[in-house]
N, C-alpha and C positions, 0 to 999 in steps of 0.2 A: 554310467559307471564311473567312478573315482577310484584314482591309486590305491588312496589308504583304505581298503574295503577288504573282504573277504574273499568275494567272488573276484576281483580282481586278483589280488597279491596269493590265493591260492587255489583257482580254477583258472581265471583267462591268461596269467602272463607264462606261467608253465607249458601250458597248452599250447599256444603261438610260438613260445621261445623251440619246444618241440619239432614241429614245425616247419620253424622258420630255420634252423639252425641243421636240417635233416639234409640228405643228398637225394631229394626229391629232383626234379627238372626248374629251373626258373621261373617259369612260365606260370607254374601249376603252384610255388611257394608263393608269386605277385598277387595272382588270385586268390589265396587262400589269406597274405594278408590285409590287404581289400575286403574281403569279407567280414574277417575280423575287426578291422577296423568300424563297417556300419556295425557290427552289433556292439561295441563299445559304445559307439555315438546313441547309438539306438536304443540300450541299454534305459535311457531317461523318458525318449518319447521316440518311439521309432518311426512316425509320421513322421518327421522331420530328418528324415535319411533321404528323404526323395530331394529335398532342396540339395542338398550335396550331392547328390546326382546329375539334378538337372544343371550347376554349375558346373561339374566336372565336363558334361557332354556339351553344352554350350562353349565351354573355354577351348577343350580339345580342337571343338569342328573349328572355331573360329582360329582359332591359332595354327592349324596345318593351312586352311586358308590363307593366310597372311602370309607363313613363309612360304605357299606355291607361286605366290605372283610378283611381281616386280611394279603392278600397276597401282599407283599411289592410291587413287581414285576409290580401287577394290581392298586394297590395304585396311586404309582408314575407315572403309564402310564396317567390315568386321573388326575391329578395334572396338568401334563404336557399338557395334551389336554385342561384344563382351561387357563393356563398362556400363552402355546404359540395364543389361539385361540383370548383371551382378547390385549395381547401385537400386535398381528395382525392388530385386530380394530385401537390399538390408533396410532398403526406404522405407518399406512397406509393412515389416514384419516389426522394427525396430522403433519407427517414428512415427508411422499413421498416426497413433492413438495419442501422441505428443504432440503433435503438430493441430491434430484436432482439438487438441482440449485446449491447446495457446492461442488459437484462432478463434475460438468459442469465447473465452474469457479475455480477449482485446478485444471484440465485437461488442459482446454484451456491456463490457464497460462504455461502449461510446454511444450505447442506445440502440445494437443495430438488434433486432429479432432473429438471430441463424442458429438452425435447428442443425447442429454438425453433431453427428454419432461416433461416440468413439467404439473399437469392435470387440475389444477385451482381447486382442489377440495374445496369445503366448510366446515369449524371446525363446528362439531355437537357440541353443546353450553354443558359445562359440561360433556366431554367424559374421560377427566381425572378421573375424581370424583369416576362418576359411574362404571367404570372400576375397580379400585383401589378397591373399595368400593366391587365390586361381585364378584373378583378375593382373594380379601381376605377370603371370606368365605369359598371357597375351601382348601384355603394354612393352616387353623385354623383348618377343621376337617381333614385334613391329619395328622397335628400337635397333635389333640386332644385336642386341648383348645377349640373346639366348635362340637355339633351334628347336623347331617345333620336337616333342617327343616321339620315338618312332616308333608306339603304338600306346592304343590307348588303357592298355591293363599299365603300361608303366607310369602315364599319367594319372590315373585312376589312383594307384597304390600312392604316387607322389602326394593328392591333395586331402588323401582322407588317412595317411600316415597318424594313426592312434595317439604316438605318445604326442606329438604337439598339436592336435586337432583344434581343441576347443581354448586355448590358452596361449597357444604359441609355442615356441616363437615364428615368429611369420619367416617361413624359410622361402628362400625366389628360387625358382626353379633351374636357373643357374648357378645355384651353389649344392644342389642335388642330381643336375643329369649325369654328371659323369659318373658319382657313385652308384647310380644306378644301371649305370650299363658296366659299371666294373665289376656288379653282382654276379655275374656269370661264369665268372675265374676265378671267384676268391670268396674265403670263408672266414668268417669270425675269429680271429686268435685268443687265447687264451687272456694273455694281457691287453687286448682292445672290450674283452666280457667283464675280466676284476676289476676294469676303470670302470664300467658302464655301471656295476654292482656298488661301487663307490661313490657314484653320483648319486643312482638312486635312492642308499640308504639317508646317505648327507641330508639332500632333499627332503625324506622322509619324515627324517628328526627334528628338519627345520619346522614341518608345517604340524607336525603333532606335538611336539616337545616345548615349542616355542609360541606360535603365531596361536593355534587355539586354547593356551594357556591362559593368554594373556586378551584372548577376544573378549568373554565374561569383564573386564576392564571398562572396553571401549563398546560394548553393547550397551551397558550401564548409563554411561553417558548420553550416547549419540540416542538411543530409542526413546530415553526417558522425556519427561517434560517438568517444565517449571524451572527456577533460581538453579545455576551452576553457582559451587563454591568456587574459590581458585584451585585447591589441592585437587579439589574434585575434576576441574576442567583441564590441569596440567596431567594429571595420573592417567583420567581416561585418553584424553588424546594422544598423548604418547604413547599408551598401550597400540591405540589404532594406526601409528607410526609403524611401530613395531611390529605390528599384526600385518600390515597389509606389505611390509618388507620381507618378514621370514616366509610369509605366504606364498608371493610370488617368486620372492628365493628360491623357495622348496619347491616347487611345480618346475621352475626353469632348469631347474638341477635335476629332478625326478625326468622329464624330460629327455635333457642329455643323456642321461644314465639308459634311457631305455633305448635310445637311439642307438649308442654304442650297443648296446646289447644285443642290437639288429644291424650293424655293422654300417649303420650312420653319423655321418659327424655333423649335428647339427651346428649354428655360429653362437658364439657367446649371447647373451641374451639380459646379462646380470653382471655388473662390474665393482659392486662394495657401492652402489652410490649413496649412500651417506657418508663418505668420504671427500665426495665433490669440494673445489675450492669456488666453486663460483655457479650460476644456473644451467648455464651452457653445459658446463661439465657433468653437472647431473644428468640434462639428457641427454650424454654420448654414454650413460652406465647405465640407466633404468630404461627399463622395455626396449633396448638398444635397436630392437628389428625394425618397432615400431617408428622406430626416431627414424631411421635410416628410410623407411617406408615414407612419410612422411617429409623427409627432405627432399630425397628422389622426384616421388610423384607429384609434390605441390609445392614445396618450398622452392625448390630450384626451376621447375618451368614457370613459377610465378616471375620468376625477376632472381629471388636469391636475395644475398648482399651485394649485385655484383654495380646497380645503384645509389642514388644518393642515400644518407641516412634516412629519410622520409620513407623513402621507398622501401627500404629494409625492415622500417618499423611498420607497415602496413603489409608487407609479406608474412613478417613474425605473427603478426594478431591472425590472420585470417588464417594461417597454417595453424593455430593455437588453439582458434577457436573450432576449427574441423574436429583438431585433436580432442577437444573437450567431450562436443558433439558426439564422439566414437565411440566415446567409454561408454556413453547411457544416454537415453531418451528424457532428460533434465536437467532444469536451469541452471540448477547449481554444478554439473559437471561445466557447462556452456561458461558460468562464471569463471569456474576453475583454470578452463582452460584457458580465458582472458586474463587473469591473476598471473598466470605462468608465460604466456606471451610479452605482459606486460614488464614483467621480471626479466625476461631475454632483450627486452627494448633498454632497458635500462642500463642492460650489460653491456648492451651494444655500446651506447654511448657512451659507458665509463670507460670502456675497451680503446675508445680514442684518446682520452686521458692519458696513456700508456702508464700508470698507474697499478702497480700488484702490491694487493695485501698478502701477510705473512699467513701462512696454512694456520697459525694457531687461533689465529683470527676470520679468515678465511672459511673454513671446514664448518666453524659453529653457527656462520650467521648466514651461510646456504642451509645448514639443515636446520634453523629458525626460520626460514621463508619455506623450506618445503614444508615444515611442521603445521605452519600457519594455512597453508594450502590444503592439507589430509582433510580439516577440517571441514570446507567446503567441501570434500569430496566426499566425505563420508555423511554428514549432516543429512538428513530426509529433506530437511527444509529449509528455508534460508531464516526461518524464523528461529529455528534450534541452532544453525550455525551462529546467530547472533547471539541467543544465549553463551552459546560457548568462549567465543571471542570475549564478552564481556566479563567471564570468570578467570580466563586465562589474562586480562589485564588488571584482575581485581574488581571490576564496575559491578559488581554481583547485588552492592546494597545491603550485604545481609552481614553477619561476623562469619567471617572465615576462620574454617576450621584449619588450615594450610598455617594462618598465620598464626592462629593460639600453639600451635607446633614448637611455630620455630623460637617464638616468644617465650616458651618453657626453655629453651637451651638445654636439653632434652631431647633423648629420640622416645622416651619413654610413649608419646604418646600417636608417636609415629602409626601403629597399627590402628589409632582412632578412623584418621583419614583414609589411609587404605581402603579400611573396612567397609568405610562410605561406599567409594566401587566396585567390591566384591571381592572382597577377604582379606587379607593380611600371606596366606598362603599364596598369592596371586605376583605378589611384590617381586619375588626373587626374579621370577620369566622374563618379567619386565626388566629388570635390571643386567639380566645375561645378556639378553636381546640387544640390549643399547651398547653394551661390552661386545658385543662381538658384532655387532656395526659397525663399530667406531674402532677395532682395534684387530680382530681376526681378520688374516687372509682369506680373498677371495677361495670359494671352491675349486676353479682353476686356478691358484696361483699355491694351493698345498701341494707340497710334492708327496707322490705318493707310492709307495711300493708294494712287492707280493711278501714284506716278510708278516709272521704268524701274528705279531700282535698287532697289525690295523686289521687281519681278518677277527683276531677277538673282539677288538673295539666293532666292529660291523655285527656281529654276532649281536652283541648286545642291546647296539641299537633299536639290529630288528625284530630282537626279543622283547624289549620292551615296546616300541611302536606296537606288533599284533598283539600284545598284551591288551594295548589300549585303545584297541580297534571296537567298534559296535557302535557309537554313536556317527551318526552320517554328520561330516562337514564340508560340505564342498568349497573349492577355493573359490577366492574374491572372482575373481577375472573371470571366472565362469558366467558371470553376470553381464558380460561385456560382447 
């Protein structure tokens, strides 16, 4: 099941908000959302409810174990039965069939005969997430920045909690126990439901109005094959900038929005990062959970920066290239995530220059290096991401139609190239898109009130959104 659906935005979230919002006992509201939550998950392929399960019961036993003993020995044993059992899942489900086909094909190139089968398994939609997400909680009360939960419908409800399931943001279970034991005294306010109601539409609008607009662009591109023009390789990549910003926008915000609605304060998760002055900065605004997840658990017990430069540059790669690794079961993610390691190395060492460029200069030539990056991310292959790269610097060989454009001095003929990617109608999404990138406030940083005309502006929103509801798009990150 997805947000922007039917069954969701007019049978399930009514029906839970009912619910969950009702003067039932606690106990029996935890349970009922827990249940609702597997059949949200389950909703796709409800075989893969049990892995969420069997994490949940695995995390649970092992983390009330952990805070019962003070003996390191026993500690660490279940730590270890957490992480190796969670990395299991994702190994297995996620990489088997990657790992065997890169093993197959290094073999066979050096003459060796290995009969390695890959199994065709199917990626449980969000198994990163919720992994990350109930593997944390163990690693936190071993640490003691977090207590075991004290029972397990409350942990239960914590790791299979609907709105950020399959997408994030990886919330730690110490920035939700105490909301959850505060459930028991307190009820939804009116003003903590119209914010909630305000995220969700925002979100909404981002991911229908904006990001699948403008996909038709960057599908064009990236699935096709043969010679990129330049106009062709700037239009569609941009669009898949664009795409894969208002996407995750709108989910992180959709999110939020249902959180409060259930009287959660999930942590920011989305900051404007294309705003960034530098690499670093973009990953303190995009996937902010992940970054933090990611520093916490491997960058900072690796070493950190708190070594010599060397040492920081070989912390960065291998924290980069995990990160790569995480998104998907392919090279070019693997690449990606070295391209973007590599780019924090470089920070580093400019960072000792003490050296700041001005924001006007600044702003545009991080979101030129993360532009350059989508590419590899998005590409199927690294054979297509080279076509790309080679149209986006002109090397295409062929006559550009970008350039006979600009050579008219003339927009007259502007809708030519457009058209090349998929319509001339298509332009404007893209060009809001970049505009409210680059110049609208964050989600959080709109102030926002109860008077009549942001409830008209909402109205409309999500009048227009269910207008445009019936073709199924699931978000990027659902992939991951």
């Amino acid at each position: 099941m997805i947000f922007p659906s039917y069954e969701f935005l007019l049978v399930f979230l009514p029906v839970v908000l009912c619910f969950w919002l009702s003067k039932l006992p606690l106990s029996l509201r935890l349970a009922m959302l827990t249940v609702a939550s597997y059949i949200f998950y389950g909703w796709h392929d409800w075989r893969f409810t049990g892995l969420i399960a069997a994490s949940t019961l695995v995390d649970y036993w092992c983390g009330r174990e952990i805070g019962a003993t003070g003996e390191h020995a026993r500690r660490r044993f279940f730590l270890l039965a957490s992480v190796v059992t969670n990395l299991a899942f994702l190994g297995f489900f996620k990489y088997y069939d990657f790992f065997a086909e890169s093993l197959h094909a290094s073999l066979s190139a050096l003459g060796v005969d290995a009969s390695l089968h890959t199994l065709g398994i199917v990626l449980p939609i969000g198994i990163s997430f919720y992994t990350f997400q109930s593997m944390s909680y163990t690693i936190d009360i071993y640490r003691s920045r977090a207590r075991p939960a004290p029972d397990f419908l409350h942990f239960a409800a914590y790791v299979s909690l609907f709105p950020q399931l399959v997408a994030g943001p990886i919330v730690r279970y110490e920035a939700m126990a105490d909301q959850l034991h505060e459930l028991e005294g307190r009820r939804v306010s009116s003003v903590e439901f119209s914010h909630g109601v305000w995220f969700f539409v925002l979100g909404l609008a981002k991911k229908m109005l904006i990001a699948d607009n403008v996909a038709p662009l960057a599908d064009r591109l990236f699935d096709g094959t043969g010679v990129v023009e330049t106009g062709f390789a700037w239009l569609g990549s941009l669009a898949y900038t664009v795409q894969l910003y208002f996407d995750f926008s709108g989910y992180s915000d959709m999110a939020v929005g249902l959180g409060l609605m259930l009287g959660f304060r999930f942590p920011v998760n989305f900051d404007s990062p294309y705003k960034s002055v530098n690499i670093s900065d973009f990953w303190n605004r995009w996937h902010i959970t992940l970054s933090h997840f990611l520093r916490d658990y491997l960058f900072i017990p690796l070493g950190g920066s708190r070594g010599t430069l060397a040492l920081t540059v070989r912390n960065l790669l291998i924290t980069m290239f995990l990160g790569g690794l995480w998104h998907g079961a392919q090279w070019t993610y693997v690449v990606w995530g070295l391209f973007h390691g590599a780019l924090l190395t470089g920070h580093a060492a400019f960072r000792t220059l003490a050296v700041t460029l001005p924001r006007l200069l600044a702003i545009p030539l991080t979101f030129f290096a993360v532009h350059l990056g989508w590419v590899l991310f998005r590409a199927p292959t690294f054979e297509r991401a080279g076509e790309i790269y080679r149209g986006l610097f002109g090397k295409s060989g062929t006559e550009d139609l970008f350039a006979r454009t600009l050579e008219s001095q003339t927009f007259g003929n502007l809708p030519a190239f457009v058209d090349v990617a998929g319509g001339p109608e298509l332009f404007p999404f893209l060009v809001l898109g970049l505009l409210i990138a680059f110049f609208a406030p964050n989600t959080h940083e709109i102030r926002r009130s109860l008077h009549p005309a942001w409830a008209v502006v909402l109205a409309l929103l999500t009048m227009t959104c269910v207008i445009l509801l019936g073709k199924e798009t699931p978000f990027i990150y659902f992939q991951f």
